[in-house]
MIRO-895916 format. One record per residue: residue in one letter; residue number from 1; x negated, y, z negated of N, C-alpha, C in turn. Coordinates in Angstrom, 1 decimal. Atoms other than C-alpha are relative to their C-alpha. Layout:
N
   r     k      nxx      nyy      nzz     caxx     cayy     cazz      cxx      cyy      czz
   A   NUM        X        Y        Z        X        Y        Z        X        Y        Z
...
This chain:
157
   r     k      nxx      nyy      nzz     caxx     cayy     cazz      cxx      cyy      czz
   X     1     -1.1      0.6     -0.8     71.9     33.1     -6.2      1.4      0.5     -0.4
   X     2     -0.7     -0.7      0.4     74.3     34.3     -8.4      0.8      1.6      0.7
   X     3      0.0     -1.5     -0.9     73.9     38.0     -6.9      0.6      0.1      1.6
   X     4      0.2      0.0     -1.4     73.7     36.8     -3.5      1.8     -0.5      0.2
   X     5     -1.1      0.6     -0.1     77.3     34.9     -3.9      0.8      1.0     -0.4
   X     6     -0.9     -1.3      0.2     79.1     37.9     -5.6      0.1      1.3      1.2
   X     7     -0.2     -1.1     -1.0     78.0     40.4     -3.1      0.2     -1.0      1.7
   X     8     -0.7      0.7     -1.1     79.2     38.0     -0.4      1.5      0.2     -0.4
   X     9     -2.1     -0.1      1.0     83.2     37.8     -2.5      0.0      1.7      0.2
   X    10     -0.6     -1.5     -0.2     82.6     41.8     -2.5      0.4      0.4      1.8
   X    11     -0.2     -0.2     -1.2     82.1     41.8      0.9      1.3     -0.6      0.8
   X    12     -0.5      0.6     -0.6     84.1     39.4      1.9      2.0      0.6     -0.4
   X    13     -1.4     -0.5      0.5     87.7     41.3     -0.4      0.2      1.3      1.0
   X    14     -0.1     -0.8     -0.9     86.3     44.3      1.8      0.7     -0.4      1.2
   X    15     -0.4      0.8     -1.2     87.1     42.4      4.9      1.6     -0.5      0.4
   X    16     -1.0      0.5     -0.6     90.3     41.4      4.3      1.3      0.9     -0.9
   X    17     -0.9     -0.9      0.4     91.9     44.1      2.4      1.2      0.4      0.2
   X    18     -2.0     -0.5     -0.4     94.5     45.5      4.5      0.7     -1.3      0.5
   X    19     -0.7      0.9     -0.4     95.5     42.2      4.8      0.9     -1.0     -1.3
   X    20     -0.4      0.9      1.2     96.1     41.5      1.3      1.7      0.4     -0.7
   X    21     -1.7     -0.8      0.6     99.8     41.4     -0.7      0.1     -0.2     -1.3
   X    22     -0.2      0.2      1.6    100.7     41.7     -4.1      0.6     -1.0     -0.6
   X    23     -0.7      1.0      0.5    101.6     39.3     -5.7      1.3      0.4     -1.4
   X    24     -1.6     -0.3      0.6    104.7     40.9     -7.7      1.4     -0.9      0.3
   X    25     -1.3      0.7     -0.2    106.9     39.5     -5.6      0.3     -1.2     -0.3
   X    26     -0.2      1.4      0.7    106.6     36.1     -7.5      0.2      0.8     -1.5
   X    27     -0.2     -0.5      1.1    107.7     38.4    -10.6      1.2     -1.3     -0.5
   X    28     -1.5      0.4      0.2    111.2     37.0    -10.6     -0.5     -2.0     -0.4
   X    29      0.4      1.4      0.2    109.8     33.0    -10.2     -1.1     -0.2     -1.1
   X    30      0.7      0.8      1.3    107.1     33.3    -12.6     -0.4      1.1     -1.0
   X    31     -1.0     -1.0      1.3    109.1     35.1    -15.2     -0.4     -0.5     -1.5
   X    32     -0.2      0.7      1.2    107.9     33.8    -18.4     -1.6     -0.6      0.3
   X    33      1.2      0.6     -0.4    104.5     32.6    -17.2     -0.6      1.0      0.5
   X    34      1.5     -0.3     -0.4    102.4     35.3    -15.9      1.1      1.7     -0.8
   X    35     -0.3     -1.0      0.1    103.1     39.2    -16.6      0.6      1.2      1.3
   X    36      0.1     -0.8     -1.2    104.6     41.6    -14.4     -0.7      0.9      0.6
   X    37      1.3     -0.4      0.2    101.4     43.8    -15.2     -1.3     -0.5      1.0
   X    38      0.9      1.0     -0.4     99.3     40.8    -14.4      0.2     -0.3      1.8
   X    39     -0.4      0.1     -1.1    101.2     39.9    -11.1     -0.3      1.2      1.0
   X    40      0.5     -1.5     -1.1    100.7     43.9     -9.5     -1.0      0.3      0.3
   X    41      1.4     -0.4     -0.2     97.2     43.5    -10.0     -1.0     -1.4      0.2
   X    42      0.5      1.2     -0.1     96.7     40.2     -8.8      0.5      0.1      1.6
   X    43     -0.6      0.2     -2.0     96.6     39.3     -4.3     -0.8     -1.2      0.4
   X    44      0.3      1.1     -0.9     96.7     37.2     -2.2     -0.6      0.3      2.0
   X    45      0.2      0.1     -1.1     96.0     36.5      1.7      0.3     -1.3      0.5
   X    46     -0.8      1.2     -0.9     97.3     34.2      4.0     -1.2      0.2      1.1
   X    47      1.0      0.3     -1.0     94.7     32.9      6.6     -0.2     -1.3      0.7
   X    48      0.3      0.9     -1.0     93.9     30.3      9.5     -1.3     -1.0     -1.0
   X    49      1.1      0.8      0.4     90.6     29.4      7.7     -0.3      0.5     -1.8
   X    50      0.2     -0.8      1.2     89.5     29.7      4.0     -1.4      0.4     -0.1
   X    51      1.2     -0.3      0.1     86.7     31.7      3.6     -0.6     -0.5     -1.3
   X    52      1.0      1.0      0.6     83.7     30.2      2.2     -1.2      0.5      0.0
   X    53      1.5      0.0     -0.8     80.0     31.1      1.7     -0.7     -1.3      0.1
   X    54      0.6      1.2     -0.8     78.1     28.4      3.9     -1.4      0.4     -0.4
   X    55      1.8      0.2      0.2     74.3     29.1      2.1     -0.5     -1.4     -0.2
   X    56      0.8      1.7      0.2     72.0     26.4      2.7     -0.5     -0.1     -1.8
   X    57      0.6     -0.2      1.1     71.0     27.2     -0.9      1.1     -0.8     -1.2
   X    58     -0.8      0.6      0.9     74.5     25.7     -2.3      0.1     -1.3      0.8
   X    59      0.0      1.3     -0.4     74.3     23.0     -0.2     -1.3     -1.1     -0.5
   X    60      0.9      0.5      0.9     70.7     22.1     -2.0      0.1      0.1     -1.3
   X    61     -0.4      0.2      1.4     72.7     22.6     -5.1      0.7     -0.9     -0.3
   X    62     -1.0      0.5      0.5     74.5     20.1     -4.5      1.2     -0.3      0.3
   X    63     -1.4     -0.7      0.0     77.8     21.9     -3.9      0.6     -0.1      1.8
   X    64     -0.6      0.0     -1.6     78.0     20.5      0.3      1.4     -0.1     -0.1
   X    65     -1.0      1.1     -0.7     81.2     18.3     -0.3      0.9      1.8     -0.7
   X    66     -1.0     -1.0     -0.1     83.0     21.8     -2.1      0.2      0.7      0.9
   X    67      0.2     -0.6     -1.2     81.7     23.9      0.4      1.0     -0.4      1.2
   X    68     -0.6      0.4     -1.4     83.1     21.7      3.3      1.2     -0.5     -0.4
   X    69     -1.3     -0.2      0.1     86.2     21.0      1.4      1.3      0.6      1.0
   X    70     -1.6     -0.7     -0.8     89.7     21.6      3.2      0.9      0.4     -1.2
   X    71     -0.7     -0.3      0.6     91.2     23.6      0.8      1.1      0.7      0.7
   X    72     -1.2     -1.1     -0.4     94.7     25.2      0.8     -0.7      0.8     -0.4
   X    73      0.0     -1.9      0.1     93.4     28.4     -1.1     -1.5     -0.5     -0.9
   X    74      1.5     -0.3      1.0     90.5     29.8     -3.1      0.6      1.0     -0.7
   X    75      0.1     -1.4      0.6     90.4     32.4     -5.5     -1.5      0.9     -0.3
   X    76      1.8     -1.0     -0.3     87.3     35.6     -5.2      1.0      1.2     -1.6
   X    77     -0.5     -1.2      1.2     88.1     37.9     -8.6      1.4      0.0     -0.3
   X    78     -1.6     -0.5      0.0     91.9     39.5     -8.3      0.3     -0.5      1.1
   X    79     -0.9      0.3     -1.5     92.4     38.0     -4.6      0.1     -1.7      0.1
   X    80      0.5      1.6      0.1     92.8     34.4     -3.8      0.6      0.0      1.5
   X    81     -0.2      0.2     -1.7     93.2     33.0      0.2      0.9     -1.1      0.0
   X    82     -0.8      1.3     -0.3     96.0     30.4      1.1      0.3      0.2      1.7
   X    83     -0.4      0.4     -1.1     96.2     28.9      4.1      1.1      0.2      0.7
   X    84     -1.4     -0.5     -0.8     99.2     29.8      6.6      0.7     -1.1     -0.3
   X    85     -1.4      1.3      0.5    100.8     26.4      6.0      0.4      0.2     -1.0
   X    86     -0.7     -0.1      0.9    100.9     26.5      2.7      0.3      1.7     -1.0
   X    87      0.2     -1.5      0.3    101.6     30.6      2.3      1.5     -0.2     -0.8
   X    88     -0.7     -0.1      0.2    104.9     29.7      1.0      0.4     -1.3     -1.6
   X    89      0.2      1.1      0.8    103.7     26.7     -1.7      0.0      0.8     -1.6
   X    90     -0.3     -0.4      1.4    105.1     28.4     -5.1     -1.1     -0.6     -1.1
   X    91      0.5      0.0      0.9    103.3     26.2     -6.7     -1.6     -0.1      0.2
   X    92      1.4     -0.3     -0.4     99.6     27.0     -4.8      0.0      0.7     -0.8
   X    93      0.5     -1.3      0.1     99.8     30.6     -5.6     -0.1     -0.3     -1.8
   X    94      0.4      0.2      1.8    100.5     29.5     -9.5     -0.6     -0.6     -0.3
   X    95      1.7      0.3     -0.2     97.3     27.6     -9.1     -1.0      1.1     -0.1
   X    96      0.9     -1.0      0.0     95.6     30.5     -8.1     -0.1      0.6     -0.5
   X    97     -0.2     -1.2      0.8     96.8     32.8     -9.9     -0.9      0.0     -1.4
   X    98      0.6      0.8      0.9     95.4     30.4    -13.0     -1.6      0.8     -0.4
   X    99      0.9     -0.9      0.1     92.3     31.8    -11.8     -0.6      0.8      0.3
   X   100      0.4     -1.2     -0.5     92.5     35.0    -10.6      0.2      0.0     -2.2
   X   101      0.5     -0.6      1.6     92.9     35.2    -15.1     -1.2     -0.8     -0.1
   X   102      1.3      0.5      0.3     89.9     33.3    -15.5     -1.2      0.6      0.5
   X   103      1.1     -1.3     -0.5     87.8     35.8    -13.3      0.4      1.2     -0.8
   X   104      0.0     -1.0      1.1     89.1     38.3    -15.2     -0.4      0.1     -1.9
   X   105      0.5     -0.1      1.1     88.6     37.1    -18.3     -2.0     -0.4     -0.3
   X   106      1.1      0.3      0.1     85.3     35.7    -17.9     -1.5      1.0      0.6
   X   107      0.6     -0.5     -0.6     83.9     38.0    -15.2     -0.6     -0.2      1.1
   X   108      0.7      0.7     -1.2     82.1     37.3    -11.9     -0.9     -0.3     -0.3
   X   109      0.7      1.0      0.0     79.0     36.2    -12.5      0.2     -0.7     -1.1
   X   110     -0.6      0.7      0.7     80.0     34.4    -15.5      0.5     -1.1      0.6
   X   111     -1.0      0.7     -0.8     82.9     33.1    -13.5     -0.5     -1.5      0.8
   X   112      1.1      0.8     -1.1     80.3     32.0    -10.6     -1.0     -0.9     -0.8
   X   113      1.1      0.6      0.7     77.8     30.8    -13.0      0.9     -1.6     -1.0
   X   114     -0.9      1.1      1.0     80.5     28.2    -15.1      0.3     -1.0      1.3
   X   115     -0.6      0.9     -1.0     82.2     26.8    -11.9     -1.1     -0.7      0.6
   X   116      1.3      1.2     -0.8     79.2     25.7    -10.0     -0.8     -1.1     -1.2
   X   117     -0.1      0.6      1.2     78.1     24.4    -13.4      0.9     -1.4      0.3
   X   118     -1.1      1.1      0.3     81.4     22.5    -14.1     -0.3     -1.3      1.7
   X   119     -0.2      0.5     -1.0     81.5     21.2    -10.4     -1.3     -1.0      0.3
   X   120      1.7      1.1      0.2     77.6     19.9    -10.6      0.6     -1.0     -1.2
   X   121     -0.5      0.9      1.7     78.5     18.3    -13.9      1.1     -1.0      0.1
   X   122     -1.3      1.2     -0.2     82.1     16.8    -13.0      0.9     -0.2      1.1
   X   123     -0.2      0.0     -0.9     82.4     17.3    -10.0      1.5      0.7      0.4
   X   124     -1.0     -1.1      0.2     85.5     19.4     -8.5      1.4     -0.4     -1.0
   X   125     -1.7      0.6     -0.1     88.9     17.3     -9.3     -0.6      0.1     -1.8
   X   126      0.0      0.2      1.2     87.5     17.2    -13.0     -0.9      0.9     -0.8
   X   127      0.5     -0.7      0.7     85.8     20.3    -13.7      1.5      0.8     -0.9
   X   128     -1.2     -0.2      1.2     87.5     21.9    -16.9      1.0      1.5      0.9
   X   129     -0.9     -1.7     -0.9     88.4     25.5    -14.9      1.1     -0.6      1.1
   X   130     -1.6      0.6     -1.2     90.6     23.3    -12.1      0.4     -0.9     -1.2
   X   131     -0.5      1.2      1.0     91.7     20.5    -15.1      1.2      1.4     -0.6
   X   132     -1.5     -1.0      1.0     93.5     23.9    -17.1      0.9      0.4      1.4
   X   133     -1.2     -0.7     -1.1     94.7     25.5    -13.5      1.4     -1.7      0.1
   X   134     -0.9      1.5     -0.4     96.3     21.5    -12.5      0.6      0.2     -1.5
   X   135     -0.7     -0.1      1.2     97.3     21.5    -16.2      1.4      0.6     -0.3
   X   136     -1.4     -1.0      0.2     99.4     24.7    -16.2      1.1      0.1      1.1
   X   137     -0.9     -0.2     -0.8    100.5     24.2    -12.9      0.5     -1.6     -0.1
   X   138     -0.4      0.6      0.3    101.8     20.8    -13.4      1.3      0.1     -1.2
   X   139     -0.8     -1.0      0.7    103.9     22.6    -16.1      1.1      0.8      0.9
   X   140     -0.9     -0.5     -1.1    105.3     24.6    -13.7      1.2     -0.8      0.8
   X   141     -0.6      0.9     -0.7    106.2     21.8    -11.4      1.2     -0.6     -0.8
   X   142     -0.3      1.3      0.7    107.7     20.0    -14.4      1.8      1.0     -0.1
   X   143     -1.3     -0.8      0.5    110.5     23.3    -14.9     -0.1      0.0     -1.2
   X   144      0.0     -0.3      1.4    109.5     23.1    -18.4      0.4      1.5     -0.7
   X   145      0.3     -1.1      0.0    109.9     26.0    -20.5     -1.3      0.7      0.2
   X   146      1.1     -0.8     -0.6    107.7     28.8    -19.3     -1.2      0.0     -1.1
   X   147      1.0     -0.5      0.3    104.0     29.0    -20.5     -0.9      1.3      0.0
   X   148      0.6     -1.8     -0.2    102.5     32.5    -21.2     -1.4     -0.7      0.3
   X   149      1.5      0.1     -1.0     99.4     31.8    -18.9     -0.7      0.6     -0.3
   X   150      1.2     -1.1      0.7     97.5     34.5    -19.9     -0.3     -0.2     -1.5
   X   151      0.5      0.5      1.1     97.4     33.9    -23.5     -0.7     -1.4      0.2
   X   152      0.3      1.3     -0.2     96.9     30.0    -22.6     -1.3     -0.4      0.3
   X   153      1.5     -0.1     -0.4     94.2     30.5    -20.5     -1.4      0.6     -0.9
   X   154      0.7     -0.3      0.9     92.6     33.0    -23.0     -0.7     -1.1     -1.2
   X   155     -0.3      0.6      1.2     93.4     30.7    -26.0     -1.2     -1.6      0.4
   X   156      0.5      1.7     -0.9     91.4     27.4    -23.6     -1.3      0.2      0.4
   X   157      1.3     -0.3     -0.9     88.8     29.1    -21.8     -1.3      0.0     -0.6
């Protein structure tokens, strides 16, 4: 399953490629919390719908009510999808961003293999991988001084 859900994310980054932007341009706002390194090699996409794989196979996992979720965004590896409304929600993309380092640190199937885990186990609003994103980005929100994210996440995960 694992396999089958990664090479759907590969396919599916193929698909929307030239439509993706860099995320640099949040250098300046999240100055002190992410890297400017980290940001050039981190995208996004802005979309009507968030893509999703719909296998009857995670829906016998379990995993219907995430599946059919109305999310603003998702994150697939280095890309993550936000919805057209909220394409302008500063503090989504520093959500996502949360775990586009967590797919990197961890790896895709890794990544894929923990989250469905966590989400069986505690369901979404209280798996530990969205608890640190809500965590850091509630920080955010707060204006506090800035959190080096990437260490954080490293230092947690």
């Amino acid at each position: 399953m694992l396999e089958k859900i990664n090479q759907w994310i590969d396919q599916t980054l193929i698909d929307f490629k030239d439509k993706r932007q860099s995320c640099d341009r949040f250098r300046g706002e999240f100055a002190g919390y992410y890297s400017e390194s980290f940001l050039c090699r981190s995208y996004f996409v802005v979309v009507n719908d968030i893509p999703k794989p719909k296998f009857p196979e995670l829906y016998q996992m379990g995993l219907g009510d995430f599946v059919d979720m109305q999310a603003a965004g998702i994150t697939y590896k280095d890309t993550y999808f936000v919805k057209a409304p909220y394409a302008g929600d500063s503090s989504l993309h520093f959500h996502e961003l949360v775990h586009v380092h967590q797919w990197s640190l961890l790896g895709a199937e890794a990544f894929i293999q923990r989250y469905i885990t966590e989400i069986q186990t505690h369901g979404y609003n209280d798996a530990p991988l969205e608890q640190m994103a809500y965590r850091l980005q509630d920080r955010f929100e707060e204006s506090t001084a800035p959190t080096d994210v990437l260490n954080y996440v490293q230092k947690h995960l």
